[in-house]
ChimeraX commands (.cxc) that place a marker at each C-alpha (Angstrom):
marker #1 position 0.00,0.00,0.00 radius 0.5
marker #1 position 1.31,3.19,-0.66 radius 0.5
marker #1 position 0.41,6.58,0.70 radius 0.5
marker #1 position -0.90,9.59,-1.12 radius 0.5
marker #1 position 0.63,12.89,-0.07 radius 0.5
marker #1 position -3.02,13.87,1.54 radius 0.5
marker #1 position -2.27,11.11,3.91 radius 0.5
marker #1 position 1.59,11.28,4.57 radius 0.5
marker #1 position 0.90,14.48,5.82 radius 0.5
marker #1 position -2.37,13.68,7.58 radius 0.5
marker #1 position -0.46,11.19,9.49 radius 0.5
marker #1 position 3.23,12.44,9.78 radius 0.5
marker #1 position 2.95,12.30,13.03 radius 0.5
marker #1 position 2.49,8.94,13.88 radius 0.5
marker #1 position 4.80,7.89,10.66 radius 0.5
marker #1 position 8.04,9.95,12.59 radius 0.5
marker #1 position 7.27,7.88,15.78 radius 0.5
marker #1 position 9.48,4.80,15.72 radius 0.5
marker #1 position 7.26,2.34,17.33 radius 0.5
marker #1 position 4.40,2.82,14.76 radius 0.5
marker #1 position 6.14,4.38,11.19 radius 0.5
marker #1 position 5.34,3.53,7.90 radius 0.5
marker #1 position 4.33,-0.24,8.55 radius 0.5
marker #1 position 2.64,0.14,11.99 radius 0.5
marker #1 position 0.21,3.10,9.23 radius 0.5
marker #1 position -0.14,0.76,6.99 radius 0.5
marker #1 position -1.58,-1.64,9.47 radius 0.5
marker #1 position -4.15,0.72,10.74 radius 0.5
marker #1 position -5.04,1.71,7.46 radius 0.5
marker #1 position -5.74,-2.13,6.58 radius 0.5
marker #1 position -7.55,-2.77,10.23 radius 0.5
marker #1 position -11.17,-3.36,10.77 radius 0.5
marker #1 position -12.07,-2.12,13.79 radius 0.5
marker #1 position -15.70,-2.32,15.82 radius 0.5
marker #1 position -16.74,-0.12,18.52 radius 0.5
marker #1 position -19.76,-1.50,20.41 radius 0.5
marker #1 position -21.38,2.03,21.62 radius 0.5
marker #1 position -21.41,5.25,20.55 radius 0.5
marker #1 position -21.40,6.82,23.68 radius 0.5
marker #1 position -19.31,8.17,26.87 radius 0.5
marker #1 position -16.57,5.87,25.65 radius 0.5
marker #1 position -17.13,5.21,22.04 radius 0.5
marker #1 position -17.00,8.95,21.12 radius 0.5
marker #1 position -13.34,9.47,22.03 radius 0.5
marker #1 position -12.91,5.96,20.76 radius 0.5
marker #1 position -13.97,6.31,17.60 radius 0.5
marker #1 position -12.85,10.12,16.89 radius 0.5
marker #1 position -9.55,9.34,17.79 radius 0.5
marker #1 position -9.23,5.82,15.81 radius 0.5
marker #1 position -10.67,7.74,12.55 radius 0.5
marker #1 position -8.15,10.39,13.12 radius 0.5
marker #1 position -5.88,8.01,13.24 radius 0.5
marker #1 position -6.59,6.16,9.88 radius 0.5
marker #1 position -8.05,3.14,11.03 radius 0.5
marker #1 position -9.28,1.43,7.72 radius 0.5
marker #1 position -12.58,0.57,8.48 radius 0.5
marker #1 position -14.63,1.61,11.51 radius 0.5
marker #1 position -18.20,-0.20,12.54 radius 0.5
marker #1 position -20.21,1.48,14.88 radius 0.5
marker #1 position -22.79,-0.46,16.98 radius 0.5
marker #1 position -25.59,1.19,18.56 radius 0.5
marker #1 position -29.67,0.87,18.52 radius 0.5
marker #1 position -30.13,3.87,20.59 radius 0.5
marker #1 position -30.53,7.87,19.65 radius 0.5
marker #1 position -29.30,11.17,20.31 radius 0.5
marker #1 position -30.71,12.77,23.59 radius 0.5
marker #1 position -29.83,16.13,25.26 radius 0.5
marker #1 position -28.57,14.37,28.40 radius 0.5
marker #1 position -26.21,12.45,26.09 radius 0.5
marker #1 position -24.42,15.65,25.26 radius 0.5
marker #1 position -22.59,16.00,28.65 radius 0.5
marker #1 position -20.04,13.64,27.72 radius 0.5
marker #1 position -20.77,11.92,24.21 radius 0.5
marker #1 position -18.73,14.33,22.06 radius 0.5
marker #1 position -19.10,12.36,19.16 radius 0.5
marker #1 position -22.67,13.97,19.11 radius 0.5
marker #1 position -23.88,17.77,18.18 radius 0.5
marker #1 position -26.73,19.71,19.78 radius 0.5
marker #1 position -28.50,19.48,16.05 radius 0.5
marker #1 position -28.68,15.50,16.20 radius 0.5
marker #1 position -30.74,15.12,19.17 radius 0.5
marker #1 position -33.39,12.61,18.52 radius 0.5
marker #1 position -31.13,10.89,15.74 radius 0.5
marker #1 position -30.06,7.40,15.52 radius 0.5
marker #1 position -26.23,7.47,17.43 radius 0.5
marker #1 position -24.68,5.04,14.55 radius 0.5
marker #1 position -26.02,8.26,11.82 radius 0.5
marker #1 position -24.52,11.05,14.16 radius 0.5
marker #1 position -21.25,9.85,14.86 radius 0.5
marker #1 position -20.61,8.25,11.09 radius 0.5
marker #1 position -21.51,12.02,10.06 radius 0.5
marker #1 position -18.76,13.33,12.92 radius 0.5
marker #1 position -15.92,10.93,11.80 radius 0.5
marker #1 position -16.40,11.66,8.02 radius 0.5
marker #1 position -15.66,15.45,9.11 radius 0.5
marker #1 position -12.69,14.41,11.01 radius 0.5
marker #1 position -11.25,12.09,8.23 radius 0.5
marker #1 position -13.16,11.40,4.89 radius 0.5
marker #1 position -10.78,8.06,4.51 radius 0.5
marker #1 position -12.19,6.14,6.86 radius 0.5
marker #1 position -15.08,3.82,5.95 radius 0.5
marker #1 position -17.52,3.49,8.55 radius 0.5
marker #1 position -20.37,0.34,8.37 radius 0.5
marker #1 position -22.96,1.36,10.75 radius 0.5
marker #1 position -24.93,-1.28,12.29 radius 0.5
marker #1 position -27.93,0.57,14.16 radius 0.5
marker #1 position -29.44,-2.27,15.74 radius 0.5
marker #1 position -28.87,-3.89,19.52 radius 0.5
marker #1 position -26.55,-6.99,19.67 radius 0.5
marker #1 position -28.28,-10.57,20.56 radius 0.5
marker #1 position -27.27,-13.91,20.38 radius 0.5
marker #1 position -28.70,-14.43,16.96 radius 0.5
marker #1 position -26.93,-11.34,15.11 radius 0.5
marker #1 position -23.73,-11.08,17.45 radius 0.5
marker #1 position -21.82,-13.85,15.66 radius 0.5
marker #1 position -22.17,-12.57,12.35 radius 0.5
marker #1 position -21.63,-8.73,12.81 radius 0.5
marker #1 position -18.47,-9.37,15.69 radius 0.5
marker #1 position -16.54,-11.56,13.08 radius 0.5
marker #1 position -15.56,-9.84,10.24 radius 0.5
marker #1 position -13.69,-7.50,12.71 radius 0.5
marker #1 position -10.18,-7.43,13.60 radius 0.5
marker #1 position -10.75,-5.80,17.07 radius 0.5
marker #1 position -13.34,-4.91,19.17 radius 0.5
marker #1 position -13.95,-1.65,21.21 radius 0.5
marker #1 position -16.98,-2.31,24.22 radius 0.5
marker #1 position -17.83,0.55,25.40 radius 0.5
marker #1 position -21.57,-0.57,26.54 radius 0.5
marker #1 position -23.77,0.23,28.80 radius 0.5
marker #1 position -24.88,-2.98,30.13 radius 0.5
marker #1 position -23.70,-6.72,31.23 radius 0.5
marker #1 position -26.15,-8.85,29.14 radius 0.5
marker #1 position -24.37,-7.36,26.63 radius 0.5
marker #1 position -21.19,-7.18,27.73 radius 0.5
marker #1 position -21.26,-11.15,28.29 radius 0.5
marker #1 position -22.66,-11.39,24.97 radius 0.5
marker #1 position -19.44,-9.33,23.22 radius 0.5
marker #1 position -16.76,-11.14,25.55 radius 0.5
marker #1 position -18.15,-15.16,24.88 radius 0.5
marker #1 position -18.51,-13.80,20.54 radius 0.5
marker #1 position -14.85,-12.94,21.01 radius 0.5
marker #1 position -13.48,-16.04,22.78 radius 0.5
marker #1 position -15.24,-17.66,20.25 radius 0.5
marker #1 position -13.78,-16.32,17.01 radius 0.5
marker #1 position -10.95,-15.53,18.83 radius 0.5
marker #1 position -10.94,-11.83,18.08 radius 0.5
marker #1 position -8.94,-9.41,20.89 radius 0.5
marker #1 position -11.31,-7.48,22.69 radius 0.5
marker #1 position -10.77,-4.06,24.29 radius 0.5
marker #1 position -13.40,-3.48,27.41 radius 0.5
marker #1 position -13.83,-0.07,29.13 radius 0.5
marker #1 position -16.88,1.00,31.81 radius 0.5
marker #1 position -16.98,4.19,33.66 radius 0.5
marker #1 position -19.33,5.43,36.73 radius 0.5
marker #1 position -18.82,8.42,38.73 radius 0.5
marker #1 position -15.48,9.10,39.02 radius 0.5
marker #1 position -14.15,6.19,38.13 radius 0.5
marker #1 position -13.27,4.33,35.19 radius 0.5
marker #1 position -11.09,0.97,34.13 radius 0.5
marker #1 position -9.98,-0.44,31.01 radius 0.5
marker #1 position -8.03,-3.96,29.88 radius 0.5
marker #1 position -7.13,-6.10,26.66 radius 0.5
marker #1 position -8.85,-9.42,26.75 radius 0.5
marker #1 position -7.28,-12.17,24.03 radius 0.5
marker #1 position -7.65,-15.12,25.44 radius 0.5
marker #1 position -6.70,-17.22,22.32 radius 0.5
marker #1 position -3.47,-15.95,23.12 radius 0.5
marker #1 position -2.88,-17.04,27.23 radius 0.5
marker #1 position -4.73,-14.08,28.72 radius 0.5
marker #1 position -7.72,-13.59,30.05 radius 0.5
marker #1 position -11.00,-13.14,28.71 radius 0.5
marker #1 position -14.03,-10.42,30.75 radius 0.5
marker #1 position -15.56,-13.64,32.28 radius 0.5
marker #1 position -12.39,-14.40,33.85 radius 0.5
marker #1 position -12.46,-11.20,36.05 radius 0.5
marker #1 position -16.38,-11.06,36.17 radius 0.5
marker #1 position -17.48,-14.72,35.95 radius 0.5
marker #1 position -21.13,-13.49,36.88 radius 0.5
marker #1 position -23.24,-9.98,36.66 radius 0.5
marker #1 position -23.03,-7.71,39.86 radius 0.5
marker #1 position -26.69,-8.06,42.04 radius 0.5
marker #1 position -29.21,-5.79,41.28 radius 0.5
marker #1 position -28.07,-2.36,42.77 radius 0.5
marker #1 position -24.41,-2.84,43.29 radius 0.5
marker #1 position -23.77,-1.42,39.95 radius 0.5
marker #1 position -26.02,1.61,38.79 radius 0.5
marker #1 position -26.14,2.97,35.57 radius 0.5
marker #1 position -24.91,6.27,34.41 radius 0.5
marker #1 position -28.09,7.70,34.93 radius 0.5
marker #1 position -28.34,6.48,38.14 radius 0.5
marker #1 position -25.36,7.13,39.74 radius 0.5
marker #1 position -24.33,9.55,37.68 radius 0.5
marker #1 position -20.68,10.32,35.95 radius 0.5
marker #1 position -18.13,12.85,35.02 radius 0.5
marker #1 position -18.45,13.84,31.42 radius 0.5
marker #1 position -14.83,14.29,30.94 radius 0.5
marker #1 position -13.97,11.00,32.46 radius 0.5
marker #1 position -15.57,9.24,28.96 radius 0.5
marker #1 position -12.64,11.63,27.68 radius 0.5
marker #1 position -9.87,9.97,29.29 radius 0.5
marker #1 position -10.98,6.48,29.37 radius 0.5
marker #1 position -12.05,6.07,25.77 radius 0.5
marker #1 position -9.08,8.69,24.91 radius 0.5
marker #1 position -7.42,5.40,26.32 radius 0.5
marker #1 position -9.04,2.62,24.59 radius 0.5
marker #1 position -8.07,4.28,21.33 radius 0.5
marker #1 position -4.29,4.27,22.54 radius 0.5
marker #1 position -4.92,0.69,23.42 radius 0.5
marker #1 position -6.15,-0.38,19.90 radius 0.5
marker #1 position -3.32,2.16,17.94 radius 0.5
marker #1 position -0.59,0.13,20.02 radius 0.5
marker #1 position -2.25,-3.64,19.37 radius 0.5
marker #1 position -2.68,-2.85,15.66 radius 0.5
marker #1 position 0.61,-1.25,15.55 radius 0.5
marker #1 position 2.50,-3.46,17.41 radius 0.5
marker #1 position 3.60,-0.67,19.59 radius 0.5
marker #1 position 4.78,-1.09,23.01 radius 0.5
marker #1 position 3.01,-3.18,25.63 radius 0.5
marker #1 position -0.55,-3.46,25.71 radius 0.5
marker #1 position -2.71,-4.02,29.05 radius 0.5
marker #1 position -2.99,-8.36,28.42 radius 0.5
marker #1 position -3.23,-9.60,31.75 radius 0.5
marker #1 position -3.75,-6.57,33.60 radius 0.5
marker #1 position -6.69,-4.07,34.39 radius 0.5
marker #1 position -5.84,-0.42,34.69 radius 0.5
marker #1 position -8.22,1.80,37.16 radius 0.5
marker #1 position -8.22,5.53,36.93 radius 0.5
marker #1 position -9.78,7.77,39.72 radius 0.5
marker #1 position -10.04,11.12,38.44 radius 0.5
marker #1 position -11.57,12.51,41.45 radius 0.5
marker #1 position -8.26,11.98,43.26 radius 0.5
marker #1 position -5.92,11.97,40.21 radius 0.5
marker #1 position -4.74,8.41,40.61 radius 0.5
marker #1 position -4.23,5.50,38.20 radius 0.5
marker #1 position -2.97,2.28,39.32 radius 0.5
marker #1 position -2.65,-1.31,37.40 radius 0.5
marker #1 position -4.03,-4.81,38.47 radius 0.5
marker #1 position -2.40,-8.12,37.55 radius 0.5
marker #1 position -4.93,-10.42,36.61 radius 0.5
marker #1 position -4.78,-13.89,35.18 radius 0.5
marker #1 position -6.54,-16.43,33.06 radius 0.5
marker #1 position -8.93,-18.51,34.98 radius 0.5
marker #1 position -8.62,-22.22,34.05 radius 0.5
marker #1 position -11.89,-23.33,34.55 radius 0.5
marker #1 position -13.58,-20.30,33.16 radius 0.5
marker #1 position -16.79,-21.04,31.15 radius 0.5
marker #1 position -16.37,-18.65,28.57 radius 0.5
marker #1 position -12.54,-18.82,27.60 radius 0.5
marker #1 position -11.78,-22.58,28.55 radius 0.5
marker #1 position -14.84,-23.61,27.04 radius 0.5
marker #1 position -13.58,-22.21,23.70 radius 0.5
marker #1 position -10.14,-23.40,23.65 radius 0.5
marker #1 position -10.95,-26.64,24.21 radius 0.5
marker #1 position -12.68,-26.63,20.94 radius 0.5
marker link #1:1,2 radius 0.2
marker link #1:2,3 radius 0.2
marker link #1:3,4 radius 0.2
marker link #1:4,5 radius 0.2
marker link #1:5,6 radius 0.2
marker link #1:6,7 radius 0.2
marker link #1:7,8 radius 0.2
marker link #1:8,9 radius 0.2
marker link #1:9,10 radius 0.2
marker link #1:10,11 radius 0.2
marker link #1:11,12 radius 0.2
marker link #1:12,13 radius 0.2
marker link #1:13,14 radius 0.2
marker link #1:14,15 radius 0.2
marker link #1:15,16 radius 0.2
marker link #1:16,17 radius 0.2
marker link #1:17,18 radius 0.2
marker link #1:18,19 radius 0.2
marker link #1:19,20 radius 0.2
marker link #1:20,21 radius 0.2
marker link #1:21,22 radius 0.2
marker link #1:22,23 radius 0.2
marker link #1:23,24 radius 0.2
marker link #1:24,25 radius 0.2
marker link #1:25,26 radius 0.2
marker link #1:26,27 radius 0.2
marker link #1:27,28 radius 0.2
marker link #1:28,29 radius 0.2
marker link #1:29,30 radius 0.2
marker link #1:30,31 radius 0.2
marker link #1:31,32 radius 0.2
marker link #1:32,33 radius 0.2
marker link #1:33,34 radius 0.2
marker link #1:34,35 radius 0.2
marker link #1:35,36 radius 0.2
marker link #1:36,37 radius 0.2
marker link #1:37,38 radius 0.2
marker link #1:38,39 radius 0.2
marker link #1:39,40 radius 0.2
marker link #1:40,41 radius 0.2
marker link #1:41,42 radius 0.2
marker link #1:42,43 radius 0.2
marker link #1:43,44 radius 0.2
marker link #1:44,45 radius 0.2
marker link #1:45,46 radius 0.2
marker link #1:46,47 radius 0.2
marker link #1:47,48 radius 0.2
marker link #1:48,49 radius 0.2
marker link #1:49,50 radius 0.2
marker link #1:50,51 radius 0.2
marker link #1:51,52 radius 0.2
marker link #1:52,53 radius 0.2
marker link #1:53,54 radius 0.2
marker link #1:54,55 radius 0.2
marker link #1:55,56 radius 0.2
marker link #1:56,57 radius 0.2
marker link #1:57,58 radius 0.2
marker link #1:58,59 radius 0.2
marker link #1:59,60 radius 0.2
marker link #1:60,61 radius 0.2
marker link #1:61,62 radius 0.2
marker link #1:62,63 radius 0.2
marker link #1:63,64 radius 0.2
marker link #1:64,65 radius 0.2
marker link #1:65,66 radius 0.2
marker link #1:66,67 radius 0.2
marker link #1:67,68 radius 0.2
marker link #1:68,69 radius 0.2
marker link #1:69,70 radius 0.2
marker link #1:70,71 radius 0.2
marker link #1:71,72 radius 0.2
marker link #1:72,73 radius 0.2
marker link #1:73,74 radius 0.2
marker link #1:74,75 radius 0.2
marker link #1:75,76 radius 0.2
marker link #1:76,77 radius 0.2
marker link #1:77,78 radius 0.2
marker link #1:78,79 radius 0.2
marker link #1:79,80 radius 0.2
marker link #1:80,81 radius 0.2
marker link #1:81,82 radius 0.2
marker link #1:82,83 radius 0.2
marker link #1:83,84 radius 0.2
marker link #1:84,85 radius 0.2
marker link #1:85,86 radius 0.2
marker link #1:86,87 radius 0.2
marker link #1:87,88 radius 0.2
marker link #1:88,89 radius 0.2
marker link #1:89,90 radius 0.2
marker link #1:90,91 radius 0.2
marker link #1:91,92 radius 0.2
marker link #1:92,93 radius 0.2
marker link #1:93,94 radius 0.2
marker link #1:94,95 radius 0.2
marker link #1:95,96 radius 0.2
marker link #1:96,97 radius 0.2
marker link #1:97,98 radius 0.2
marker link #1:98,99 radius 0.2
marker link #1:99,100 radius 0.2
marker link #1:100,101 radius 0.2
marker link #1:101,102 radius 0.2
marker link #1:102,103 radius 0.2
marker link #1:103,104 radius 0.2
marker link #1:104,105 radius 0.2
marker link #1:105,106 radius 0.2
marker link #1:106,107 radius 0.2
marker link #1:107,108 radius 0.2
marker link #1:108,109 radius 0.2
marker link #1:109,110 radius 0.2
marker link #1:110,111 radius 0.2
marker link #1:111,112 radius 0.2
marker link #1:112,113 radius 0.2
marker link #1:113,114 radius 0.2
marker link #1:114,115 radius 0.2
marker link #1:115,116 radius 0.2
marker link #1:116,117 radius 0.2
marker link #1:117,118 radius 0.2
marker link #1:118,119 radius 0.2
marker link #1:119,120 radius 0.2
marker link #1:120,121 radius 0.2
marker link #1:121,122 radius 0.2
marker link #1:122,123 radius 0.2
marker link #1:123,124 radius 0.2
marker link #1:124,125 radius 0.2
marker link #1:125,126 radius 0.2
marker link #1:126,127 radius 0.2
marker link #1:127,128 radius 0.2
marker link #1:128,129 radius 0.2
marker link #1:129,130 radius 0.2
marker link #1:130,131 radius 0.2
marker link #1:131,132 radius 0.2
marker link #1:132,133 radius 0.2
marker link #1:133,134 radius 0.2
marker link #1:134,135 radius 0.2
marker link #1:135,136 radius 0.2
marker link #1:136,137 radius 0.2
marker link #1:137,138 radius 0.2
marker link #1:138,139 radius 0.2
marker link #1:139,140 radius 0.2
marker link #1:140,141 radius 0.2
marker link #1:141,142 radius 0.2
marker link #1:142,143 radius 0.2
marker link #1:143,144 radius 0.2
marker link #1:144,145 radius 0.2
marker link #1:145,146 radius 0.2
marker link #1:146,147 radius 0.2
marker link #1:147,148 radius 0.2
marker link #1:148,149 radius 0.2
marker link #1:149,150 radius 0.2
marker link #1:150,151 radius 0.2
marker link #1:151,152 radius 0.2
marker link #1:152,153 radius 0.2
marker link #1:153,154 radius 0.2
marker link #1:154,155 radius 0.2
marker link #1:155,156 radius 0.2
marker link #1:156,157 radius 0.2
marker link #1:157,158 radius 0.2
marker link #1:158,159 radius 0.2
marker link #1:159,160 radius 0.2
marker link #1:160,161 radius 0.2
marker link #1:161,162 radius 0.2
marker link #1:162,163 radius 0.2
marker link #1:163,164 radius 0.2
marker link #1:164,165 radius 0.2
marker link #1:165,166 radius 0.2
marker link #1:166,167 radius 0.2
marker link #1:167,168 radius 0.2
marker link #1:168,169 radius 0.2
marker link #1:169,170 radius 0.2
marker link #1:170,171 radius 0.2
marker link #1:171,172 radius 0.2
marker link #1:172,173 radius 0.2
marker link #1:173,174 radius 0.2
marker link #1:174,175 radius 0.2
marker link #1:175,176 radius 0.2
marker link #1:176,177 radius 0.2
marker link #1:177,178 radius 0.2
marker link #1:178,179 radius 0.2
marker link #1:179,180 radius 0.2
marker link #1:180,181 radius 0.2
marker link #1:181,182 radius 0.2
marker link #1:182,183 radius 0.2
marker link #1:183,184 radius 0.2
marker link #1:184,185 radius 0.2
marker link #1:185,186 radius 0.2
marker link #1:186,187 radius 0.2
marker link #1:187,188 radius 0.2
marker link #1:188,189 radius 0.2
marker link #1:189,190 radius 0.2
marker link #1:190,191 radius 0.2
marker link #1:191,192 radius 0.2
marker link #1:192,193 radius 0.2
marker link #1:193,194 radius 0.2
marker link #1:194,195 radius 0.2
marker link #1:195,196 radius 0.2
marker link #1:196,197 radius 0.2
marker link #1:197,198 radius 0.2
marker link #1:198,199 radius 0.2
marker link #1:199,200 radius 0.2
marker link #1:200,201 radius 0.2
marker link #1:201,202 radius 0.2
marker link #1:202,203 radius 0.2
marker link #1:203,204 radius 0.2
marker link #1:204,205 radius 0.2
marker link #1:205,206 radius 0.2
marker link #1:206,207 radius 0.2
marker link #1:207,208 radius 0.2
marker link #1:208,209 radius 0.2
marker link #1:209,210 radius 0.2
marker link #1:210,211 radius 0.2
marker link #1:211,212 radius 0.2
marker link #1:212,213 radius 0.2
marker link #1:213,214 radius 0.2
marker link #1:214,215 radius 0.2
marker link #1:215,216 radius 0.2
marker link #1:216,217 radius 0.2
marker link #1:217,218 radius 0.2
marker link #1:218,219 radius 0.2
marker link #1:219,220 radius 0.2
marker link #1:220,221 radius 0.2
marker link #1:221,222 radius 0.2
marker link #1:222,223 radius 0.2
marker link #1:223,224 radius 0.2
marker link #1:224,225 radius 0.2
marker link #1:225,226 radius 0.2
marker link #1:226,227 radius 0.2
marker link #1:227,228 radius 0.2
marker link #1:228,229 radius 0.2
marker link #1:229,230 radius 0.2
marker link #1:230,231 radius 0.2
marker link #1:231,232 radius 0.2
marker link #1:232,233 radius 0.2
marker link #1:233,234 radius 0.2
marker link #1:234,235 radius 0.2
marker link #1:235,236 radius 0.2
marker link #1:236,237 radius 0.2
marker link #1:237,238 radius 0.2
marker link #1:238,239 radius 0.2
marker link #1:239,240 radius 0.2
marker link #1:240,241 radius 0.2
marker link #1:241,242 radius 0.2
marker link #1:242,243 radius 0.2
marker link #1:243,244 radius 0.2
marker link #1:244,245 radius 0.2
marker link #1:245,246 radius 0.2
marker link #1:246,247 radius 0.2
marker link #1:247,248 radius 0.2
marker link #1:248,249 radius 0.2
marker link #1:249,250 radius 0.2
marker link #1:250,251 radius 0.2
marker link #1:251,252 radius 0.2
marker link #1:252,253 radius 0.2
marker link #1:253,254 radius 0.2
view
């Protein structure tokens, strides 16, 4: 693949770093990348992967455009309220970088759809808003054996990890082998959250998928990174693949 001047200059930036150059562009340019949501966490997600010059960009979302969205879902302008998310955002990212081709898949993920969306992606972004579906995204990608980048937020506080099992880590089921009791984990609109915290924590998904796709640097495989931004603190978690896990082992025993 070679460059046109539009895009060496679009992307000097990353082309002078060492650890991504020439090939590590040319691998984002060829990558097919998913984002389930295209909210809190997808919007910096997904702005900064099309900025980037991610080939192909799918965007996963049933929901639309409200004004209490607006707070933190960037991705999103005042004049799409009461539009379909997957519409809004594909109109944001074709601003930002007219390259990129973005399949938008407005519908809600299920068992019978999952499989057949998921798969013809080389990574996946989660950036959901709920466990059935969360569950649903992390057993799809055990299964096909596609990496899986998983981020939640509430409050103040936000986490994020790699999960690719296929290759010795863990998977989400490992860490969360069942969904929190009713209460012990309220929604955004229950608990409530700061906008800017989306920012940083999808701002860091994006850096997560640049670097796998890239082959830059070290990824978070096998460990769980938790950032309070109410106190400014950020600290990382070893964690490790659960044997008997009935997602993951399940899987590679297949």
């Amino acid at each position: 693949m070679t460059f046109s001047d539009d895009e060496l200059e679009r992307y000097a930036r990353h082309i002078v770093l060492r650890e991504v150059g020439g090939p590590g562009q040319r691998k984002l340019s060829n990558a097919r990348i998913a984002c389930i949501g295209a909210g809190g966490l997808g919007s910096p997600a997904l702005m900064y992967l099309a900025a980037a010059g991610v080939g192909t960009l799918g965007i996963i979302d049933d929901d639309i455009v409200s004004l209490s969205n607006l707070q933190r879902q960037i991705v999103h302008k005042t004049g799409a309220i009461g539009h379909p998310k997957t519409k809004s955002a594909h109109a944001t990212l074709g601003r930002i970088n007219p390259n990129v081709f973005v399949d938008e898949h407005q519908l809600r993920l299920t068992k019978d759809n999952a499989a057949d969306i998921l798969r013809s992606y080389d990574l996946i972004l989660d950036g959901c808003d709920n466990f059935k579906t969360r569950y649903l995204v992390n057993e799809t990608c055990a299964k096909f054996q596609i990496p899986l980048i998983s981020g939640a937020i509430t409050q103040w506080e936000g986490q994020l990890s790699l999960f690719d099992p296929a290759n010795g880590t863990p998977c989400y089921a490992c860490l969360f082998p069942n969904e929190p009791a009713k209460g012990l984990s309220p929604s955004c609109a229950e608990a409530g959250v700061m906008g800017a915290l989306a920012g940083i924590i999808g701002s860091m998904m994006a850096c997560e998928a640049i670097k796998y796709v890239a082959g830059a640097g070290q990824t978070l495989t096998g460990e769980i990174l938790i950032h309070d931004a109410l106190w400014g603190e950020s600290r990382k978690v070893k964690v490790t693949q659960n044997p008997n896990c009935k997602i993951c082992a399940k899987y590679a025993q297949q």
